[in-house]
C-alpha positions in Angstrom: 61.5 -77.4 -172.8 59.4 -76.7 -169.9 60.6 -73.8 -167.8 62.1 -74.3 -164.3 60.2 -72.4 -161.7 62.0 -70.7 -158.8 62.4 -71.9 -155.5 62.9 -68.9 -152.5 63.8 -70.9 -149.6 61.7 -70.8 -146.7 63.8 -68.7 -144.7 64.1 -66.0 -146.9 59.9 -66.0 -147.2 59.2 -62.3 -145.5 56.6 -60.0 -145.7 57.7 -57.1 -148.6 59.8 -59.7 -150.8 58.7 -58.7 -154.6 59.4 -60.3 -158.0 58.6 -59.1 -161.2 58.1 -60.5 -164.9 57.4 -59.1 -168.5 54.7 -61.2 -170.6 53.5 -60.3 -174.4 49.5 -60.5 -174.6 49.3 -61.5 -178.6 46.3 -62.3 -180.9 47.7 -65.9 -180.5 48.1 -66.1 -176.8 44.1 -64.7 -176.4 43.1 -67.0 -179.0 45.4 -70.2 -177.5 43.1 -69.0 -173.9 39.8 -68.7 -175.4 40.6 -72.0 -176.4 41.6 -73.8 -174.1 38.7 -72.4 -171.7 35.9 -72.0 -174.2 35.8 -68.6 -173.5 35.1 -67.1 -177.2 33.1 -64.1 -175.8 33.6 -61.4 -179.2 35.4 -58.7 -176.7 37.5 -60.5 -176.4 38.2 -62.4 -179.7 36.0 -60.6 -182.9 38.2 -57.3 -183.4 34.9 -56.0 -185.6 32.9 -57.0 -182.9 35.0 -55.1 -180.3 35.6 -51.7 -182.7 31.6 -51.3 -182.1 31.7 -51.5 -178.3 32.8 -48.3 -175.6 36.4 -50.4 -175.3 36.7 -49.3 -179.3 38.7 -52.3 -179.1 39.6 -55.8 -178.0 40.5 -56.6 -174.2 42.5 -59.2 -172.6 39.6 -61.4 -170.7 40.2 -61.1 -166.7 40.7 -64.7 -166.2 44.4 -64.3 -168.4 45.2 -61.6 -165.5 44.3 -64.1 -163.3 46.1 -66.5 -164.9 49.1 -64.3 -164.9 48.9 -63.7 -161.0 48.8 -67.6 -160.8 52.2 -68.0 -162.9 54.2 -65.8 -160.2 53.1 -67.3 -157.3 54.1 -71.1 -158.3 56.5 -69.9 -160.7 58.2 -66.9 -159.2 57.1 -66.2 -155.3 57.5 -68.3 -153.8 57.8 -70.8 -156.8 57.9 -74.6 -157.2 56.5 -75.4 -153.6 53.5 -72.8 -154.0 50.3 -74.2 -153.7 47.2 -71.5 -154.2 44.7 -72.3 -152.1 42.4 -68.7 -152.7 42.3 -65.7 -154.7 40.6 -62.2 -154.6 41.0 -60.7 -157.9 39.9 -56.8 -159.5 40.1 -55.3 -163.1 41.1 -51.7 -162.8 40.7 -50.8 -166.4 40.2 -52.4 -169.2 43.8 -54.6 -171.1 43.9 -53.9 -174.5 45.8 -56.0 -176.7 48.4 -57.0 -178.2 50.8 -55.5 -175.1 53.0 -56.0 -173.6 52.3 -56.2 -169.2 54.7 -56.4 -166.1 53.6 -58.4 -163.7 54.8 -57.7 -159.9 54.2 -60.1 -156.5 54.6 -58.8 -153.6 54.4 -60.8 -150.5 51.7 -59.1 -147.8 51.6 -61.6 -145.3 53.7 -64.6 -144.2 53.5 -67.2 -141.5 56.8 -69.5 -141.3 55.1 -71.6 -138.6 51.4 -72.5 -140.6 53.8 -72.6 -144.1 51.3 -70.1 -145.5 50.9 -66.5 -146.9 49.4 -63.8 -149.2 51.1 -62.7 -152.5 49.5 -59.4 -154.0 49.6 -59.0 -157.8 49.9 -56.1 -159.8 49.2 -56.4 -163.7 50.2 -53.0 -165.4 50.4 -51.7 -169.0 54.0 -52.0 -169.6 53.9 -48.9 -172.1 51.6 -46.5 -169.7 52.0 -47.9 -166.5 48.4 -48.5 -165.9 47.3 -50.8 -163.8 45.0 -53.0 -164.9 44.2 -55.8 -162.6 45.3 -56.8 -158.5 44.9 -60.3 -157.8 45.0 -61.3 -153.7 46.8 -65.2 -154.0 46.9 -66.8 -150.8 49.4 -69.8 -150.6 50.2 -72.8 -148.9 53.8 -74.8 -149.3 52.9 -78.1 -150.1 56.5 -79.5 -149.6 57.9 -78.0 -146.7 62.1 -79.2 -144.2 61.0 -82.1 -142.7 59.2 -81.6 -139.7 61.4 -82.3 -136.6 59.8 -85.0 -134.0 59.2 -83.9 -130.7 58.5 -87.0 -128.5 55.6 -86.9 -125.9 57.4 -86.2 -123.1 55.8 -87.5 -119.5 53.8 -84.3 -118.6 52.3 -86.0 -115.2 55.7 -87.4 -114.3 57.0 -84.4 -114.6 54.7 -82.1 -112.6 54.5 -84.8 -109.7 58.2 -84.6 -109.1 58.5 -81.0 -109.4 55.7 -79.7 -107.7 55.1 -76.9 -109.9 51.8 -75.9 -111.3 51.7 -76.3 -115.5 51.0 -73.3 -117.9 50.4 -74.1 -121.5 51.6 -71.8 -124.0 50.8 -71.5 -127.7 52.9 -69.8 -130.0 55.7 -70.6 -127.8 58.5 -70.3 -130.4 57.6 -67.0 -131.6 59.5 -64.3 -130.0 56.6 -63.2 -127.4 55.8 -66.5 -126.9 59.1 -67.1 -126.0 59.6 -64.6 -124.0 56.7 -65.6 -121.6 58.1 -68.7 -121.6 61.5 -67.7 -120.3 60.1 -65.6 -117.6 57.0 -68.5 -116.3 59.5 -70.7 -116.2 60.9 -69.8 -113.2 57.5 -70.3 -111.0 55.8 -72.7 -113.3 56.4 -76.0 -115.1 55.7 -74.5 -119.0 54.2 -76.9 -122.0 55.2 -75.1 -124.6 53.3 -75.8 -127.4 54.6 -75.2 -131.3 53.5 -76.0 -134.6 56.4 -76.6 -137.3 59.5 -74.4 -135.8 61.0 -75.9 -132.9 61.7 -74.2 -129.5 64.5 -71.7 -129.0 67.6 -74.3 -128.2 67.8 -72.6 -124.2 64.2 -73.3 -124.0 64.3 -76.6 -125.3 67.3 -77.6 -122.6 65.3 -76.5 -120.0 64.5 -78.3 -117.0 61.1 -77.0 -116.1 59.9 -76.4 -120.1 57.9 -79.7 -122.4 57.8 -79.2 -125.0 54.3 -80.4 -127.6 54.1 -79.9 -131.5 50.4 -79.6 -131.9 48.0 -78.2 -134.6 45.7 -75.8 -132.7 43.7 -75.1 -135.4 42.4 -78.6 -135.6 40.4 -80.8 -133.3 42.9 -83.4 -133.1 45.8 -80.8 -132.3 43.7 -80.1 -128.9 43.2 -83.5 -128.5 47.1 -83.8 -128.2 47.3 -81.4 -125.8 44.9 -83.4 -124.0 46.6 -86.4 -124.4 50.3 -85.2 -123.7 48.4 -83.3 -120.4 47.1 -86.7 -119.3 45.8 -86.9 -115.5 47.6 -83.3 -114.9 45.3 -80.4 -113.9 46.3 -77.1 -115.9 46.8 -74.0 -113.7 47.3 -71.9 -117.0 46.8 -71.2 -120.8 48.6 -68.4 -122.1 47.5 -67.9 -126.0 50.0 -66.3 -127.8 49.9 -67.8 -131.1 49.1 -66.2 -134.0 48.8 -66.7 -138.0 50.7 -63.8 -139.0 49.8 -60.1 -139.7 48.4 -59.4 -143.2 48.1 -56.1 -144.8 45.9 -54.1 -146.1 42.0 -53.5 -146.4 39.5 -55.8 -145.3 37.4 -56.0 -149.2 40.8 -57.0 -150.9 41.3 -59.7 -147.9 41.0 -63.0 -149.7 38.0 -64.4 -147.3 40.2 -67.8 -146.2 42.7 -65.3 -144.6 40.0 -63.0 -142.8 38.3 -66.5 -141.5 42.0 -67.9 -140.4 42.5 -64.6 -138.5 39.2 -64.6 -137.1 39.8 -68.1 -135.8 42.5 -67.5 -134.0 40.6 -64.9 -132.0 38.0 -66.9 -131.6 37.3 -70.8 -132.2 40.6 -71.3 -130.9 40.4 -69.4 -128.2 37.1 -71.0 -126.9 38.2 -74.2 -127.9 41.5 -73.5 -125.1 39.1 -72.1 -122.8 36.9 -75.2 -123.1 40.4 -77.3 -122.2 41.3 -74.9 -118.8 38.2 -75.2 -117.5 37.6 -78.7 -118.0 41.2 -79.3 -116.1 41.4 -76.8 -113.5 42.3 -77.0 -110.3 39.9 -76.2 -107.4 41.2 -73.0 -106.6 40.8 -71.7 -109.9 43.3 -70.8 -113.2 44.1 -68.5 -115.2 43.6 -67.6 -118.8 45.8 -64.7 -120.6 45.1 -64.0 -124.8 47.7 -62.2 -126.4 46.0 -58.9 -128.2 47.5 -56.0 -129.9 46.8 -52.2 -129.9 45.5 -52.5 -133.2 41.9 -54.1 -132.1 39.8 -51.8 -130.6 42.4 -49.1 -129.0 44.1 -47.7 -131.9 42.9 -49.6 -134.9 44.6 -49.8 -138.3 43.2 -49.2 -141.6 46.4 -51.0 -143.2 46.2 -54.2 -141.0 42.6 -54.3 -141.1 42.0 -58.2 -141.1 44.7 -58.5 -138.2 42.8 -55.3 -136.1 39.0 -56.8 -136.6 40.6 -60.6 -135.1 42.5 -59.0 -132.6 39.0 -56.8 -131.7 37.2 -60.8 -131.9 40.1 -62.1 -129.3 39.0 -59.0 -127.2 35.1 -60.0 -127.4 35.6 -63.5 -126.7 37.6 -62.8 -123.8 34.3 -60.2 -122.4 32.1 -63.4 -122.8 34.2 -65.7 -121.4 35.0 -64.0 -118.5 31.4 -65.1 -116.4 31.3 -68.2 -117.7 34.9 -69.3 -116.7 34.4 -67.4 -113.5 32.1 -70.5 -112.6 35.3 -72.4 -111.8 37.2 -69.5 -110.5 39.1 -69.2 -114.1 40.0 -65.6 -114.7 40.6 -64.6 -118.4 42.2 -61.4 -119.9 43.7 -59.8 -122.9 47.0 -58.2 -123.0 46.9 -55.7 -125.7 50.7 -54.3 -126.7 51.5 -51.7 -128.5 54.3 -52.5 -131.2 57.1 -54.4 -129.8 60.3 -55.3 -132.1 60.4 -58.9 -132.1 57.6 -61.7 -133.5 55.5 -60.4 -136.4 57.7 -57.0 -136.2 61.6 -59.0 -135.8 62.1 -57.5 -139.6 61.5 -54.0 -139.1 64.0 -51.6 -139.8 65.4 -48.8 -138.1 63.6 -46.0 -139.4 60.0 -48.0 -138.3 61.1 -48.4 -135.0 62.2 -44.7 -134.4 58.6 -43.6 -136.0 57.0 -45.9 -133.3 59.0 -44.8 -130.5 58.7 -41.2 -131.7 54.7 -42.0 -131.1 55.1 -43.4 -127.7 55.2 -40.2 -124.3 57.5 -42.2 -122.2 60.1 -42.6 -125.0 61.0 -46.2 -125.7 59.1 -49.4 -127.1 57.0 -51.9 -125.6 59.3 -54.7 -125.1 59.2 -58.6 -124.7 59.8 -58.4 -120.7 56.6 -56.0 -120.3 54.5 -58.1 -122.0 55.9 -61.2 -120.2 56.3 -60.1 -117.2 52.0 -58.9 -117.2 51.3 -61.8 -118.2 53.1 -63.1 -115.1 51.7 -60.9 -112.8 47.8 -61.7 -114.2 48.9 -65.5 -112.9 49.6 -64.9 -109.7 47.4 -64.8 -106.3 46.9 -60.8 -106.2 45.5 -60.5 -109.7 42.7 -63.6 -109.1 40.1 -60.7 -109.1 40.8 -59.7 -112.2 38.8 -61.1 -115.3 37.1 -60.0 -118.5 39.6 -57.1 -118.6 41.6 -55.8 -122.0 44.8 -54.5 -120.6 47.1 -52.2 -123.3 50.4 -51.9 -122.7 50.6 -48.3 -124.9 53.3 -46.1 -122.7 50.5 -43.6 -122.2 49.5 -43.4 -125.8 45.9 -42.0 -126.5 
């Protein structure tokens, strides 16, 4: 009977979630792979072969680890909706057989709204604990809650009979993208655009907030954006969306997750840039990217892919900066330090004592600081400033 493969549900998805499984490597399970692949290389097969070798003895081929690191992402983590869609994969030291291995997932990154992440792998010697190979698995869910409609709403209409300017913000149902929200609302009539997770249900009531379910990663996601904006001229974009923050080193980063986070910093953000200057008003705009600490301030060696993008946002906004100013469009980054909502809503306590232990005047970086910066870079008496990367560190070095 074929075996039923397990099925976390999406909201339990979160960075540090492991799983772990025993397998037997057996003369019949090699031979049943070489097999079915054509792989009949002697290492791995010919025991006399092998004795004569520096193993001294017969090793598991690399592509069973693999294989192995495939079973627990669409059996185990996150199970029957797993689709891989890369992997990175290292051999340690050599698997000798037959053996017994355990086999442990680990989730390192994790994006509820793109459905996507990064499993780690570990293949060990069951008997000595040796690890053997680490396989990177990046994943997709390829049946995901059905997505909730969120009608085209009359941007134009709207505007006109308010008399507000519009700011567009991506990422708005994150929890800093959320926050900004909240606070422009009360000057400026906010399109708040999402991907899969719907708006906060007091943002979604709001009278001065549209909402816009668009892919920004795509060339027809900005072309709704265009669409939903229709004649409207667009005083704002504040980017604040982002695909997550994956860990670890940048050569065990499976390359589609470096190039996703690299996107994000830039493509995207041109791409946005290209859509405020095209529609803004004749007394200029404004243009505020959402950075981190961890680009070029105070990089990370553990969050390396997430510190070089971050460091790309803060390069693209430098280049931008004379090229918007030709339409009087100011463009800055605001870079904060770590704030306990977003990418960081599951830390624990002890994490946020460490960071505020790091921090001279005593406390975090919250939501309000970020948003209300990002406010103040809108208005009239910051129009001079542009091309600058603003942290928000509470005097850290």
């Amino acid at each position: 009977m074929t075996p039923e493969a397990d099925d976390v549900k999406t909201e339990d998805l979160r960075v540090g979630l492991t799983e772990t499984f025993l397998h037997e490597v057996s003369d019949a399970s090699v031979a049943s792979f070489a097999r079915v692949t054509g792989d009949h290389n002697p290492l791995h097969t010919n025991r006399e072969y092998a004795v004569t070798t520096n193993f001294g003895a017969r090793i598991v081929h690399g592509a069973y680890q693999v294989g192995l690191a495939s079973r627990m992402v669409g059996m185990h983590l996150p199970g029957r909706r797993a689709l891989v869609t890369g992997m990175n994969a290292r051999f340690v030291a050599p698997l000798k057989y037959p053996s017994q291995v355990r086999v442990t997932g680990e989730i390192t990154a994790w994006n509820a709204a793109e459905g996507g992440g990064q499993v780690k792998v570990v293949v060990q010697d069951a008997n000595t604990a040796t690890p053997t190979a680490e396989v990177f698995v990046a994943f997709s869910l390829h049946e995901r809650e059905p997505e909730r409609v969120i009608p085209r709403l009359g941007l134009p209409l709207v505007e006109s009979s308010s008399g507000l300017q519009t700011v567009m913000i991506t990422g708005a149902s994150g929890g800093l993208g959320a926050a900004i929200a909240r606070q422009l609302a009360s000057d400026y009539l906010v399109l708040a655009v999402t991907n899969r997770r719907g708006l906060a249900p007091d943002l979604e009531k709001h009278p001065r907030v549209v909402c816009q379910q668009a892919d920004i990663t795509t060339s027809s996601g900005i072309g709704t954006l265009s669409d939903v904006l229709g004649d409207s001229m667009l005083y704002a974009v504040v980017h604040a969306a982002w695909p997550g923050m994956p860990k670890g080193g940048l050569l065990d980063a499976p390359t589609n997750i470096i190039e996703r986070q690299l996107a994000f910093g830039t493509s995207q953000t041109i791409s946005l840039a290209r859509l405020l200057f095209r529609r803004a008003p004749p007394n200029g705009a404004r243009f505020v990217g959402l950075g981190s600490v961890a680009g070029t301030m105070k990089p990370v060696v553990t969050l390396a892919t997430y510190g070089l993008a971050k460091a790309a946002l803060e390069q693209t906004v430098r280049l931008l900066a004379p090229e918007l100013a030709r339409r009087n469009v100011t463009i800055n980054a605001v870079c904060p330090s770590y704030v306990a909502t977003g990418i960081h809503a599951d830390s624990g306590e002890r994490q946020r004592k460490l960071e505020v232990a790091r921090v001279p005047l005593g406390r975090l970086c919250t939501s309000n600081d970020v948003a209300s910066l990002v406010h103040y870079l809108l208005s009239a008496e910051a129009s001079f400033i542009s091309g600058q990367i603003i942290g928000l560190t509470g005097g850290q070095l």
